[in-house]
C-alpha positions as CSV (number, residue, x, y, z in Angstrom):
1,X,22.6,-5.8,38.5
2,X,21.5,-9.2,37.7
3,X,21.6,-10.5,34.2
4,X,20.3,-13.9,33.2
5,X,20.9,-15.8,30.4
6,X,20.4,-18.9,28.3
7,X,23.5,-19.2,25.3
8,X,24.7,-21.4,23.0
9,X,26.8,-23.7,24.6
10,X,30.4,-22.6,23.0
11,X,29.8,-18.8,24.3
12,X,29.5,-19.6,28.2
13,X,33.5,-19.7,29.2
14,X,33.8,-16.4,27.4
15,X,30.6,-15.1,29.0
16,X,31.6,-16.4,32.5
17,X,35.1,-15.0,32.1
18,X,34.1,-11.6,31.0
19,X,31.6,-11.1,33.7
20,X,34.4,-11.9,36.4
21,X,35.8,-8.2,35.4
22,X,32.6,-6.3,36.0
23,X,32.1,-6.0,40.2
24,X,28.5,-4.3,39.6
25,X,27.2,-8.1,37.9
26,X,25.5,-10.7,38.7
27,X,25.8,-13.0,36.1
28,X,23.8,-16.6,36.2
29,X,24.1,-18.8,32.9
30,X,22.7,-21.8,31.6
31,X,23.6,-23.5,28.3
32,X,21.6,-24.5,25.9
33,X,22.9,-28.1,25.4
34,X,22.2,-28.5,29.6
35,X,19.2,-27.1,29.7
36,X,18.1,-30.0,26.7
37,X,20.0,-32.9,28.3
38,X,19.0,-32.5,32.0
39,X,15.0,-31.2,32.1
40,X,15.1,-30.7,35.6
41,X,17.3,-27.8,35.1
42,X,14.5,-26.2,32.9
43,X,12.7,-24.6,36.1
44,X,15.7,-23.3,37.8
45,X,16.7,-21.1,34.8
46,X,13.0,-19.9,34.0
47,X,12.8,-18.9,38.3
48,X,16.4,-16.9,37.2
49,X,14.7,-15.4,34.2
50,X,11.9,-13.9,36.9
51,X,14.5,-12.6,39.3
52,X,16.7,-11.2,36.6
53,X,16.8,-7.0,35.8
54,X,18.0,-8.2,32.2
55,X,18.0,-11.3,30.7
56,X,20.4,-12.2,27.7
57,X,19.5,-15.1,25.4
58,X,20.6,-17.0,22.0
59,X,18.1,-18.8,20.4
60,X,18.6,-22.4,19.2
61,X,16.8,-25.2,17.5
62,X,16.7,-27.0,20.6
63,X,12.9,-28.4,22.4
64,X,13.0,-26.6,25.3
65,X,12.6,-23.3,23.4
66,X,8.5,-23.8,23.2
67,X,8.3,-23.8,27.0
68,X,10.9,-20.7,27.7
69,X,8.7,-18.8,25.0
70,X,5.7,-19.2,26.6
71,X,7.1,-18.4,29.9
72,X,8.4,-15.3,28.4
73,X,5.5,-13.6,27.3
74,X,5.0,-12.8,31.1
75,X,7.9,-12.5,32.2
76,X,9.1,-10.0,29.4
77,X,6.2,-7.9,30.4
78,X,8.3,-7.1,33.3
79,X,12.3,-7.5,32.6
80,X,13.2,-6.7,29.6
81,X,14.6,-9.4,27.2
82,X,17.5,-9.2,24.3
83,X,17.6,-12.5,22.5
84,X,19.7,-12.8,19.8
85,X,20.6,-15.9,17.2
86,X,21.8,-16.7,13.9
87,X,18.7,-16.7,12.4
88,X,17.2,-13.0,13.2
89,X,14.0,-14.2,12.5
90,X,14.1,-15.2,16.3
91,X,15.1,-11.9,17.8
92,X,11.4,-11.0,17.8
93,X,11.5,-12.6,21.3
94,X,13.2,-8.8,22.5
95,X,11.5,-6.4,24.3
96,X,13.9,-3.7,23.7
97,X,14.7,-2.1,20.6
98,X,16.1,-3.6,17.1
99,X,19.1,-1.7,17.4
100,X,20.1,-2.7,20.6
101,X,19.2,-6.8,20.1
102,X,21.9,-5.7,16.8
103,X,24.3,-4.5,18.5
104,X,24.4,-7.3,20.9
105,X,24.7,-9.9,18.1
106,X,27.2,-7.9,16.7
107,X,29.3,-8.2,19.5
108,X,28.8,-12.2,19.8
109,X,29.7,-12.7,16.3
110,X,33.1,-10.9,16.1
111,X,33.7,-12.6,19.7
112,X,36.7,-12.7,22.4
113,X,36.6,-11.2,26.0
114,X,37.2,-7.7,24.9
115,X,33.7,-7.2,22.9
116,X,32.2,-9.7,25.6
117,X,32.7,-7.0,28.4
118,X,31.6,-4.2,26.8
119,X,28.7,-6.0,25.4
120,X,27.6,-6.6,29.0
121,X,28.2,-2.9,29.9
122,X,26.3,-2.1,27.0
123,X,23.3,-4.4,28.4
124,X,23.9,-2.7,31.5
125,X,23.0,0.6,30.3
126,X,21.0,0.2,27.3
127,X,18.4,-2.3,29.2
128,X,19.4,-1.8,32.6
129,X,19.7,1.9,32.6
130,X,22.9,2.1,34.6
131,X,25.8,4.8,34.0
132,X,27.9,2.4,32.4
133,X,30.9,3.4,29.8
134,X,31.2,0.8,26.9
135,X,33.2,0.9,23.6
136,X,31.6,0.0,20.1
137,X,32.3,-3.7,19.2
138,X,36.6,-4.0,18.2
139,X,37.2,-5.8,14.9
140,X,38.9,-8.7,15.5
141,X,40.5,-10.8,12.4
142,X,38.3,-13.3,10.7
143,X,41.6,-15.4,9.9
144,X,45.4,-15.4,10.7
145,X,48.5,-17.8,11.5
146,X,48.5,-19.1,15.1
147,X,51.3,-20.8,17.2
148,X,51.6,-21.5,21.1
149,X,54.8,-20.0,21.3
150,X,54.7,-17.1,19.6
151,X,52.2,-14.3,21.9
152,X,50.9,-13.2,18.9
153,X,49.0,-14.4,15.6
154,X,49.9,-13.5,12.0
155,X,48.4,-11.9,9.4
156,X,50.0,-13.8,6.6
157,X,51.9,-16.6,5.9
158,X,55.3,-14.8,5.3
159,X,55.0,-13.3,8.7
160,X,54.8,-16.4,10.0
161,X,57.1,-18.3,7.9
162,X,59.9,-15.5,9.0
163,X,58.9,-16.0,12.8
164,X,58.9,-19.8,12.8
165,X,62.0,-20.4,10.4
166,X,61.0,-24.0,9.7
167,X,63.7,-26.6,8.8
168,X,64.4,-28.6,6.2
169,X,61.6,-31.3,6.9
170,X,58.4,-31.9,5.7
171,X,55.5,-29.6,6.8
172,X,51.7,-30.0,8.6
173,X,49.1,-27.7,7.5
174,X,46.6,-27.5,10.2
175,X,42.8,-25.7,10.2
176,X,41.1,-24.8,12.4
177,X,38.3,-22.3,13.5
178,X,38.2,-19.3,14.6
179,X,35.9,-19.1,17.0
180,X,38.1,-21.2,19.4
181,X,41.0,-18.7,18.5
182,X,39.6,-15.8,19.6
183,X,37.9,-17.5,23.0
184,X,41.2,-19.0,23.6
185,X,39.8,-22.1,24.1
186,X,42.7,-24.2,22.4
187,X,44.0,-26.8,24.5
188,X,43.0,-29.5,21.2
189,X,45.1,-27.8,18.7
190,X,48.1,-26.6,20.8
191,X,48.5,-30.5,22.0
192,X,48.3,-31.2,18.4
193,X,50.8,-28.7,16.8
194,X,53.6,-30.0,20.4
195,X,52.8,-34.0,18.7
196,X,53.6,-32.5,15.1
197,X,56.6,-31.2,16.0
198,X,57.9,-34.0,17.6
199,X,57.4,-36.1,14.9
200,X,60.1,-33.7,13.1
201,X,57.6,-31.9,11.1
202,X,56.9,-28.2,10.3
203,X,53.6,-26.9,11.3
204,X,51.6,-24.1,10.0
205,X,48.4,-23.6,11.8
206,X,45.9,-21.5,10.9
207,X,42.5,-20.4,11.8
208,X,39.6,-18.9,9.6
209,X,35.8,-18.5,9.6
210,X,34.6,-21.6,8.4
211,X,32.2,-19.6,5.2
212,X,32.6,-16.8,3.3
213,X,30.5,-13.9,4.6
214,X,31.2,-11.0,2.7
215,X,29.8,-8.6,5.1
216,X,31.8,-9.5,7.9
217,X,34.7,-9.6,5.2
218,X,35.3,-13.2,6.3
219,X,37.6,-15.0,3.0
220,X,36.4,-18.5,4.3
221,X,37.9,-21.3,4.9
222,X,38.3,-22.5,1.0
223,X,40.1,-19.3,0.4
224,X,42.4,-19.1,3.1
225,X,43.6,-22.6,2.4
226,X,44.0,-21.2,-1.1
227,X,46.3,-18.5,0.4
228,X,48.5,-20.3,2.8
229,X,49.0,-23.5,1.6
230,X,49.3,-23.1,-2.1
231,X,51.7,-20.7,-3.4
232,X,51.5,-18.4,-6.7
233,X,53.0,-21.4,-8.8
234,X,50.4,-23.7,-7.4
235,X,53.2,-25.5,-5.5
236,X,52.3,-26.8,-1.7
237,X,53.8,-25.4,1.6
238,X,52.8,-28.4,3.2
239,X,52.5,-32.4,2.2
240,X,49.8,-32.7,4.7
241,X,46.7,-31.5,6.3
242,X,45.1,-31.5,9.3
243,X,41.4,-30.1,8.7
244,X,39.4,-29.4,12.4
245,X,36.5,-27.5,10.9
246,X,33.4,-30.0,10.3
247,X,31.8,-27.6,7.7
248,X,32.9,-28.1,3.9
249,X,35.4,-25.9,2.4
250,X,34.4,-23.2,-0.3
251,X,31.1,-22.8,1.6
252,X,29.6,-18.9,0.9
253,X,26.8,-17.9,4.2
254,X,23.5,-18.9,3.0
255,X,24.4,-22.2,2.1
256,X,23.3,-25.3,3.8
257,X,26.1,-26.4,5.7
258,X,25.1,-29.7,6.4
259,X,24.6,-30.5,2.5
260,X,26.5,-33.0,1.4
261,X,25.2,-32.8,-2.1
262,X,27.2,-29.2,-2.1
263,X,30.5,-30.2,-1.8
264,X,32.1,-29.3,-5.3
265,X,33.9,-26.6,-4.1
266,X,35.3,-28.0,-1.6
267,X,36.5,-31.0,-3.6
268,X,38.7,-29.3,-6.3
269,X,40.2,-27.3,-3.4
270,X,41.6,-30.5,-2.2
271,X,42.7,-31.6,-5.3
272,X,44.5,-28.3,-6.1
273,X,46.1,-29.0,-3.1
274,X,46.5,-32.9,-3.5
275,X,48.3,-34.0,-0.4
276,X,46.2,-36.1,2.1
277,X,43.8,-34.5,4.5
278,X,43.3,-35.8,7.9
279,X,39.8,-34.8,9.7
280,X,40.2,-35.7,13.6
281,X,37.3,-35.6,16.0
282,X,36.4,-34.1,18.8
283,X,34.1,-35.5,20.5
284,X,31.6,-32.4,22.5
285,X,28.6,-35.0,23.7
286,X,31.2,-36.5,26.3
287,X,34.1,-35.9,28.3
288,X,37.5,-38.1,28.4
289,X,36.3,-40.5,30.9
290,X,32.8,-41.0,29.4
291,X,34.7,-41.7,26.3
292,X,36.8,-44.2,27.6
293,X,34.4,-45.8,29.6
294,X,31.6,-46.6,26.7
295,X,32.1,-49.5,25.2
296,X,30.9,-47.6,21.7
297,X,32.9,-45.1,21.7
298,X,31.5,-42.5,19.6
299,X,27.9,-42.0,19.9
300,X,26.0,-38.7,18.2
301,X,29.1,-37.3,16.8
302,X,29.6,-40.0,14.2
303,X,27.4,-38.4,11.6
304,X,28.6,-34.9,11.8
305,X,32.4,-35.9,12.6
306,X,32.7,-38.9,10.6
307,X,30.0,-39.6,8.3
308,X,29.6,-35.7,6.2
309,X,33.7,-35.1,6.0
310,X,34.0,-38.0,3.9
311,X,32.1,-36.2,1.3
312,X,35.3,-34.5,0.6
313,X,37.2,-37.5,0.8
314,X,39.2,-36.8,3.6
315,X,40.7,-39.6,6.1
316,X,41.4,-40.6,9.6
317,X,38.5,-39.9,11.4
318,X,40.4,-40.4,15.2
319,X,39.6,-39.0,18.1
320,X,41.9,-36.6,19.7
321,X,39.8,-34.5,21.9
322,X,36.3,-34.2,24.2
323,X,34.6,-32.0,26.4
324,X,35.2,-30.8,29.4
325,X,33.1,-29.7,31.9
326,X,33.8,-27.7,35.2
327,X,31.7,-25.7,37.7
328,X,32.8,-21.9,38.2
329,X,32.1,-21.0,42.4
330,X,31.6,-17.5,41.6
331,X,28.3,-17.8,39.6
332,X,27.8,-21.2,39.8
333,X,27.7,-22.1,36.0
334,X,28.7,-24.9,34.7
335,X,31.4,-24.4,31.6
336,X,32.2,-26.6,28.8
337,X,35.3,-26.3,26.9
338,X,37.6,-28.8,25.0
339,X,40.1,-31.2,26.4
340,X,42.7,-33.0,24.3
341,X,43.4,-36.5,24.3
342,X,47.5,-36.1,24.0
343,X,48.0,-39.8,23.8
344,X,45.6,-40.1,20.7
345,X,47.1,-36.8,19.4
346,X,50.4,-38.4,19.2
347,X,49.0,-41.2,17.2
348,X,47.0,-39.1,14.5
349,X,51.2,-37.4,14.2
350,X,52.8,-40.7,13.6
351,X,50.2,-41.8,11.4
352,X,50.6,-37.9,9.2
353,X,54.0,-38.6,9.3
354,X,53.5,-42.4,8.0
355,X,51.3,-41.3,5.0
356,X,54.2,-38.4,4.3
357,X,56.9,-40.6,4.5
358,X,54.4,-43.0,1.9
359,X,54.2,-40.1,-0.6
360,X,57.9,-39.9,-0.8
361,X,58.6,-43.6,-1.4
362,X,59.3,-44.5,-4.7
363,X,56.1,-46.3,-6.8
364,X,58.1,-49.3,-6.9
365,X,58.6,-49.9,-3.3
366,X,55.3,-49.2,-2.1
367,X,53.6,-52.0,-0.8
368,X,49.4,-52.2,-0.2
369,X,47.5,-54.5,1.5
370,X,43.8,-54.7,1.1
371,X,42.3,-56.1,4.6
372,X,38.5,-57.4,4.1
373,X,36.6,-58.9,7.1
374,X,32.3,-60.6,7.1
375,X,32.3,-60.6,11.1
376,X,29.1,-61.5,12.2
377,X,26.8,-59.6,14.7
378,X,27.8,-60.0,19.0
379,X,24.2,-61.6,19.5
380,X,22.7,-65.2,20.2
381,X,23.9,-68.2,18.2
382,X,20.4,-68.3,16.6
383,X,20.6,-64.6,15.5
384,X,24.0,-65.2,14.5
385,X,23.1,-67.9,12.5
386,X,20.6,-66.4,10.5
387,X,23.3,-63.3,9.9
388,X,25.5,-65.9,8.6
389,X,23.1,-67.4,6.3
390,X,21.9,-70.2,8.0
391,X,25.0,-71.5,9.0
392,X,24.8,-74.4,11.8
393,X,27.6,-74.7,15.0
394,X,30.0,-76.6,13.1
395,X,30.1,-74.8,10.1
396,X,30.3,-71.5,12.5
397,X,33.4,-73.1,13.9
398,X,35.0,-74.2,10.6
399,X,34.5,-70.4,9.9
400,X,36.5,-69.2,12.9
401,X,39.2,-71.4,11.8
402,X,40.0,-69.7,9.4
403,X,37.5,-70.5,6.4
404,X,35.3,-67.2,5.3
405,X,31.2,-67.6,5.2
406,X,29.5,-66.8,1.7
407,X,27.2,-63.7,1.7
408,X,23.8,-64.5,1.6
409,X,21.6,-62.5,-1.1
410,X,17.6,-61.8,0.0
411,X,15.2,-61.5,-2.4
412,X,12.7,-58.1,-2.7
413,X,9.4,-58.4,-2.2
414,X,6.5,-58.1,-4.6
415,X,6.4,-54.5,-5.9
416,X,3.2,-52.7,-4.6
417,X,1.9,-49.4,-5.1
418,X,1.9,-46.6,-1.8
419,X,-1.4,-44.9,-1.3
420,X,-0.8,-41.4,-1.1
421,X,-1.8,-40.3,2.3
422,X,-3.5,-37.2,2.3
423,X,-4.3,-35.4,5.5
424,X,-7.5,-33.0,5.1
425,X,-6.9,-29.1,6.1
426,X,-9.0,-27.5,8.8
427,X,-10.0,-24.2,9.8
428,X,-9.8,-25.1,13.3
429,X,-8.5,-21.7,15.5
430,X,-6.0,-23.1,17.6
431,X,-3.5,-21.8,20.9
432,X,-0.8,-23.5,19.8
433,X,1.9,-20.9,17.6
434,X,2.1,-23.8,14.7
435,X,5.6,-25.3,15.0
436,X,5.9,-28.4,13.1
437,X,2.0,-28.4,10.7
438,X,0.1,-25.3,9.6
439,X,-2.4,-24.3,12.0
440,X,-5.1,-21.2,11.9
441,X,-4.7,-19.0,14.7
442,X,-7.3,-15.5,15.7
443,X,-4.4,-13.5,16.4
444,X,-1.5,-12.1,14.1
445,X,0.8,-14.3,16.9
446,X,2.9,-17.1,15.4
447,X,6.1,-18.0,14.0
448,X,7.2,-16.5,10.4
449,X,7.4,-19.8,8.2
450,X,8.4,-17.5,4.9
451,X,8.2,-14.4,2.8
452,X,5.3,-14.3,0.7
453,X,3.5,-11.1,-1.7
454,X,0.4,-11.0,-1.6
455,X,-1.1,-7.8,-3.0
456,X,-4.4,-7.7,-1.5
457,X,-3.0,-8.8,2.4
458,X,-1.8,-6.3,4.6
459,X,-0.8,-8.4,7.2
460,X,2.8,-8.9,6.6
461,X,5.6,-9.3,9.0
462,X,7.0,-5.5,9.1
463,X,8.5,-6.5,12.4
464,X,10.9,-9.2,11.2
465,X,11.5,-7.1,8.1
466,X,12.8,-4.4,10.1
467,X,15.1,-7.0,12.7
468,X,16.2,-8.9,9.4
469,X,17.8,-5.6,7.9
470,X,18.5,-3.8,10.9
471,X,22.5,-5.7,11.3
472,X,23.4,-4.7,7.7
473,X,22.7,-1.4,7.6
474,X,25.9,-0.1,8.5
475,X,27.7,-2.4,5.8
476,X,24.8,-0.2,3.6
477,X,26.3,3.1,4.4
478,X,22.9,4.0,5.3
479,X,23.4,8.0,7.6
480,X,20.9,7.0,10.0
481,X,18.5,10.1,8.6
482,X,14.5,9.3,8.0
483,X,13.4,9.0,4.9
């Protein structure tokens, strides 16, 4: 059977890997984030989507989504179609039924190769209409205590604590997600714990769901940190920690993640804690070598690595990890997982260890230097003068010497008021669906924008109602009888 499929980039290996185990598929993948950098891919995956007898897709944000839609419409006439995505809104793309499109995201979001093969079986049956067995999705923990070493992870910190019998040194907290736990995609973090270690330092690693969803029965990752690192009497576990989740702590599903007006929460965790808090990057828009050979370094990862974790006042934004790309022969998919920089790693250790060994010095003997720099801009030496204030070769040269140019202060301009600009609504009946402005249309077709009530209209979206609820109704205890 041939299944097709367009996924969020971070569920490929495990889809890949999981399909390997089934000798009745015929599995052919694209990501998301390839299908938006290279185009040219675009028409190879829809001509997979026509040949496919199911086709398998997570909905993103990303562009290329108008086209596949309206390629869809036709081609879900024929094959039928489960997409899935964190927003259910989007599952109204499925041909099959709500249940089955549920069931399916149920076994993306709980995750690992277990719930990954039997959700294919279950597409193989369900939408295929093969005699396949398959097993309900298998709960798998939303947080625990992970090391290398130990085969195993750990349901609370004591467990752990007993297995790992640290020593007398100080110790390294270390979050990190879940999601890479249970798709064993670890290569960053286990690198990181082996630098740790040999910097004569306790580590205690632990992975969580990065927001409190309360029906998953996910704690989040500001309770968990709560729970391991702080004990009854509020005293610490650690004297350091090594945060890898980009999302801010104490965040509850529903917020905006991204928000960093909403970081409260998160804040007077840390200062419960009050030990510093390191936030490393890895960098998943380029691999190693790309890395080393731009002369920038980071490029779009700075704001969401660098720029939104300071809201929480964390430090040491360094790079210790990229992507990693390989080809797998049997299906010909390209996978993406994480490669650690160990060099780098051993240099966000030393510098944990540094800022440790800092906390332990006595006030007195604690020595700061404040380092303050005006470079100038790498451009012409006309630019460059103006940047400098005006400043002609010789007093550029005088500056490099060793003397420090004044900052120059420009004036604002004349206050003025802004016309409002006000764009004039038609009734014009358009093709288009309305993705970015409001636009009529002579169908009931489009995308849902929001829920309004409005007594005297009966066209309401009963469709995205029903795909909406349908996941929660077994955290209900609805029976499954009509009413």
């Amino acid at each position: 059977m041939k299944i097709r499929s367009i996924m969020w980039n971070s569920h490929i290996p495990m889809l890949v890997r999981s399909a390997r185990k089934l000798d009745f598929l015929d599995l052919r993948a694209f990501s998301s984030k390839t299908l938006e950098n290279d185009p040219s891919k675009l028409e190879e995956a829809l001509r997979g989507l026509r040949e496919a007898d199911v086709i398998l897709l997570y909905r993103s944000s990303e562009g290329f989504w108008d086209t596949v839609e309206e390629q869809l419409k036709e081609i879900g006439q024929k094959v039928p179609v489960v997409c899935i995505s964190y927003d259910p809104s989007f599952w109204y793309l499925s041909t099959v039924r709500p249940e089955v499109v549920s069931s399916c995201y149920s076994y993306v979001t709980i995750g690992g190769e277990e719930n990954f093969v039997n959700m294919l079986c279950y597409l193989a049956k369900e939408a295929g209409g093969m005699d396949v067995r398959h097993e309900p999705p298998q709960e798998v923990p939303w947080e625990g205590l992970y090391h290398p070493r130990a085969g195993r992870y750990f349901r609370t910190v004591e467990d752990y604590l007993a297995w790992y019998k640290p020593k007398d040194r100080p110790g390294v907290g270390i979050l990190f997600s879940r999601f890479y736990w249970v798709n064993d995609n670890l290569e960053v973090e286990n690198t990181l714990i082996e630098a740790l270690e040999k910097q004569d330092l306790n580590v205690i690693p632990v992975f969580s769901y990065s927001v409190k969803d309360e029906n998953l029965g996910a704690k989040g990752s500001g309770e968990v940190v709560r729970e391991v690192f702080l004990t009854g009497e509020e005293t610490l576990r650690v004297q350091a920690l090594v945060k890898l989740q980009n999302f801010f702590l104490g965040k509850v599903r529903g917020d905006d993640l991204s928000n960093a007006g909403d970081t409260p929460s998160g804040v007077e965790i840390l200062k419960a804690l009050d030990v510093p808090v390191f936030q490393p990057i890895t960098a998943y828009s380029k691999d190693i070598e790309e890395w080393e050979k731009d002369a920038q370094g980071l490029s779009t990862d700075i704001g969401w690595s660098v720029a939104l974790p300071e809201f929480e006042g964390v430090i040491e934004p360094v790079i210790i990890g990229a992507a990693k790309r390989s080809g797998d022969e049997e299906s010909g998919v390209t996978v993406e997982q994480r490669a650690a920089i160990r060099e780098r790693c051993g240099r966000l250790a030393r510098r944990v260890k540094k800022w440790i060994e800092l906390r332990q010095k006595p006030v007195s003997r604690r020595r700061v230097a404040f380092i303050l720099h005006n470079n100038t801009c790498d451009c012409d030496k006309e630019e460059e003068g103006r940047s400098s204030g005006g400043q002609g070769e010789g007093e550029q040269e005088e500056r490099g010497a060793g003397r420090s140019s004044l900052e120059t202060v420009f004036p604002t301009g004349a206050p003025f008021r802004v016309r409002p600009i006000q764009v004039e609504k038609d009734r014009v009946v358009r093709k288009g669906s309305g993705r970015r402005s409001r636009t009529e249309t002579s169908t009931k077709a489009g995308r849902y924008v929001r829920s309004t009530l409005r007594h005297k209209d009966a066209d309401f979206a009963l469709d995205a109602t029903i795909r909406a609820a349908a996941p929660y109704q077994r955290e209900r205890g609805r029976s499954g009888r009509r009413h």
